[in-house]
C-alpha positions as CSV (number, residue, x, y, z in Angstrom):
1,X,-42.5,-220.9,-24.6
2,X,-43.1,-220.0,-28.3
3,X,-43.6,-216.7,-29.5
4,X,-46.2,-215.8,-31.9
5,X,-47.6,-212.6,-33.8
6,X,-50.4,-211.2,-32.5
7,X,-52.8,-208.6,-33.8
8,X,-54.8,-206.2,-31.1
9,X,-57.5,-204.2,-31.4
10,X,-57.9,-201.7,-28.4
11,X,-61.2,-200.5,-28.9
12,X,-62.8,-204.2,-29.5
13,X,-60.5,-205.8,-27.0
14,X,-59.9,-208.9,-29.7
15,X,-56.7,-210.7,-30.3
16,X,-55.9,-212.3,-33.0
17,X,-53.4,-214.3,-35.3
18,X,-54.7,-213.3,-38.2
19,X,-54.0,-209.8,-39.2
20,X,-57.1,-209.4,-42.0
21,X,-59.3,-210.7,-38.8
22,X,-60.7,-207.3,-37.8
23,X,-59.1,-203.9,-38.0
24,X,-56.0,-204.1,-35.8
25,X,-54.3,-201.2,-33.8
26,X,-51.0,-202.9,-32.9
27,X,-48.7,-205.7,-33.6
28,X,-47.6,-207.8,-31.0
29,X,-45.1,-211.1,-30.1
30,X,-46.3,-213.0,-27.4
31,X,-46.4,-216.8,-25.8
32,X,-49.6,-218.3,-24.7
33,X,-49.5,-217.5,-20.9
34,X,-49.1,-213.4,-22.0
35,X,-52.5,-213.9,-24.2
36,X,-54.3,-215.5,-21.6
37,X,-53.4,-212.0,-19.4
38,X,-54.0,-209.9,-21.8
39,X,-57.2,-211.2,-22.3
40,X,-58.5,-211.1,-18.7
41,X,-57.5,-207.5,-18.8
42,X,-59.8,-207.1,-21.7
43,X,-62.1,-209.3,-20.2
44,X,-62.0,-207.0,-16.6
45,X,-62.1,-204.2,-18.4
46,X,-65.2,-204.7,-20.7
47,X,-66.9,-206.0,-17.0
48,X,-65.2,-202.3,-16.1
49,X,-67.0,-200.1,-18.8
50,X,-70.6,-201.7,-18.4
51,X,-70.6,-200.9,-14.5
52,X,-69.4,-197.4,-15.8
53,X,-71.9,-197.6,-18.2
54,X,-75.2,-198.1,-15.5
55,X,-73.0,-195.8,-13.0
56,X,-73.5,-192.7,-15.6
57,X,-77.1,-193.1,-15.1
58,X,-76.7,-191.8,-11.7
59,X,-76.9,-188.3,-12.0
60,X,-75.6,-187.0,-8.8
61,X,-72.1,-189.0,-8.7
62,X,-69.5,-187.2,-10.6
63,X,-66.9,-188.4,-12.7
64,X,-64.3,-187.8,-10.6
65,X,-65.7,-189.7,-7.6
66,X,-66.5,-192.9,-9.6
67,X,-64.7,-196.0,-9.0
68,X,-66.1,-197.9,-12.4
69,X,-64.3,-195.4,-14.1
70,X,-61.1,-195.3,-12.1
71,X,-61.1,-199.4,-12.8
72,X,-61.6,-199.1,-16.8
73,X,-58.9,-196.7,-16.3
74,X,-56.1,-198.2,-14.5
75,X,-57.2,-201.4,-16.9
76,X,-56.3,-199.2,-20.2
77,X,-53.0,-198.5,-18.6
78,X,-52.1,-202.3,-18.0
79,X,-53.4,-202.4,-21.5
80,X,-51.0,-200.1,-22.7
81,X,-48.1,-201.3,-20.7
82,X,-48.2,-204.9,-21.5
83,X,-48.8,-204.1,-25.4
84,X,-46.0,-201.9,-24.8
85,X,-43.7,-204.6,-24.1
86,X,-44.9,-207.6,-26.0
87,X,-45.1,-204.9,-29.0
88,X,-42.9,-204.4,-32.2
89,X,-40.8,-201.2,-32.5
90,X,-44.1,-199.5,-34.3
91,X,-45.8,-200.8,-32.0
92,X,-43.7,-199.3,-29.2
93,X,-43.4,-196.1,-31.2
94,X,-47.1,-194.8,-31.7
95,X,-47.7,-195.6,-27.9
96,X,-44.7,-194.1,-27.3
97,X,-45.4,-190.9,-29.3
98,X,-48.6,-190.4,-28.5
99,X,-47.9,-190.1,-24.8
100,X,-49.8,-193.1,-23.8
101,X,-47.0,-194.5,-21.5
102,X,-46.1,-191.1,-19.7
103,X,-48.1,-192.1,-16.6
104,X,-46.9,-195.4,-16.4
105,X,-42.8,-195.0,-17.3
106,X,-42.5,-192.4,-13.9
Protein backbone atom coordinates (compact mmCIF):
# COMPACT_ATOMS: atom_id res chain seq x y z
CA UNK A 1 0.00 0.00 0.00
CA UNK A 2 0.89 3.66 -0.61
CA UNK A 3 2.48 5.67 1.88
CA UNK A 4 1.49 9.07 2.67
CA UNK A 5 2.50 12.13 4.99
CA UNK A 6 0.60 12.50 7.83
CA UNK A 7 0.36 15.22 10.37
CA UNK A 8 -0.59 14.29 14.32
CA UNK A 9 -1.76 16.10 16.92
CA UNK A 10 -1.42 14.24 20.29
CA UNK A 11 -3.40 16.35 22.46
CA UNK A 12 -6.48 16.69 19.88
CA UNK A 13 -6.03 13.14 18.69
CA UNK A 14 -6.49 14.55 14.75
CA UNK A 15 -4.77 13.29 11.80
CA UNK A 16 -4.33 14.97 9.03
CA UNK A 17 -2.76 15.49 5.42
CA UNK A 18 -2.63 18.78 5.51
CA UNK A 19 0.10 20.21 7.69
CA UNK A 20 -1.54 24.04 8.12
CA UNK A 21 -4.76 21.81 9.31
CA UNK A 22 -4.41 22.40 13.03
CA UNK A 23 -1.27 22.65 15.09
CA UNK A 24 0.62 19.41 14.54
CA UNK A 25 3.05 17.58 17.08
CA UNK A 26 4.64 15.03 14.65
CA UNK A 27 5.17 14.02 11.18
CA UNK A 28 4.35 10.75 10.09
CA UNK A 29 4.36 8.19 6.79
CA UNK A 30 1.71 5.83 6.84
CA UNK A 31 -0.71 3.64 4.45
CA UNK A 32 -4.34 3.63 4.95
CA UNK A 33 -4.77 0.41 7.15
CA UNK A 34 -2.09 2.20 9.84
CA UNK A 35 -4.54 5.48 9.93
CA UNK A 36 -7.49 3.48 10.47
CA UNK A 37 -5.42 2.03 13.83
CA UNK A 38 -4.17 4.84 14.83
CA UNK A 39 -7.43 6.40 14.80
CA UNK A 40 -9.25 3.79 16.87
CA UNK A 41 -6.48 4.26 19.46
CA UNK A 42 -7.46 7.91 19.50
CA UNK A 43 -10.89 7.05 19.22
CA UNK A 44 -10.48 4.37 22.56
CA UNK A 45 -8.58 6.58 24.16
CA UNK A 46 -10.83 9.83 24.08
CA UNK A 47 -13.75 7.02 25.25
CA UNK A 48 -10.68 6.39 27.90
CA UNK A 49 -10.32 10.00 29.37
CA UNK A 50 -14.20 10.73 29.62
CA UNK A 51 -14.70 7.50 31.87
CA UNK A 52 -11.57 9.00 33.75
CA UNK A 53 -13.12 12.12 33.65
CA UNK A 54 -16.71 10.99 35.61
CA UNK A 55 -14.27 8.40 37.69
CA UNK A 56 -12.43 11.62 39.27
CA UNK A 57 -15.72 12.66 40.63
CA UNK A 58 -15.49 9.80 43.00
CA UNK A 59 -13.76 10.97 45.74
CA UNK A 60 -12.72 7.94 47.62
CA UNK A 61 -11.05 5.88 44.64
CA UNK A 62 -7.48 6.87 44.24
CA UNK A 63 -5.56 7.37 41.31
CA UNK A 64 -3.60 4.57 41.58
CA UNK A 65 -6.42 2.11 41.83
CA UNK A 66 -8.34 3.41 38.83
CA UNK A 67 -8.63 1.38 35.76
CA UNK A 68 -9.95 4.52 33.38
CA UNK A 69 -6.70 5.85 34.01
CA UNK A 70 -4.61 2.84 33.56
CA UNK A 71 -6.60 2.45 29.97
CA UNK A 72 -5.89 6.18 28.75
CA UNK A 73 -2.50 5.26 29.82
CA UNK A 74 -1.51 2.13 28.19
CA UNK A 75 -3.54 3.98 25.02
CA UNK A 76 -0.78 6.97 25.06
CA UNK A 77 1.89 4.36 24.99
CA UNK A 78 0.47 2.61 21.78
CA UNK A 79 0.19 6.17 20.73
CA UNK A 80 3.59 6.74 21.19
CA UNK A 81 4.86 3.50 19.80
CA UNK A 82 3.08 3.35 16.64
CA UNK A 83 3.93 7.24 15.97
CA UNK A 84 7.24 6.10 16.78
CA UNK A 85 7.56 3.89 13.96
CA UNK A 86 5.39 5.31 11.26
CA UNK A 87 7.43 8.65 12.27
CA UNK A 88 10.28 10.69 10.44
CA UNK A 89 13.69 10.84 12.06
CA UNK A 90 12.35 14.17 14.06
CA UNK A 91 9.78 12.53 14.65
CA UNK A 92 11.53 9.60 16.17
CA UNK A 93 14.03 12.02 17.84
CA UNK A 94 11.84 14.24 20.18
CA UNK A 95 10.00 11.04 21.38
CA UNK A 96 13.08 9.55 21.63
CA UNK A 97 14.74 12.41 23.66
CA UNK A 98 12.13 13.11 25.66
CA UNK A 99 11.99 9.61 27.18
CA UNK A 100 8.61 8.89 25.89
CA UNK A 101 9.58 5.32 24.60
CA UNK A 102 11.65 4.21 27.79
CA UNK A 103 8.73 2.05 29.09
CA UNK A 104 7.96 0.64 25.88
CA UNK A 105 11.66 -0.21 24.22
CA UNK A 106 12.46 -2.73 27.67
Amino acid sequence: MERKTYYISLAEGSISQVSTATPWDYQIQANDEEITQLREIFDQNYSSDWQGFWRAHIPFVQYHYDRENDAYDNGLQHAFKMIYELGDDETKAHIKNQGLMDDLME
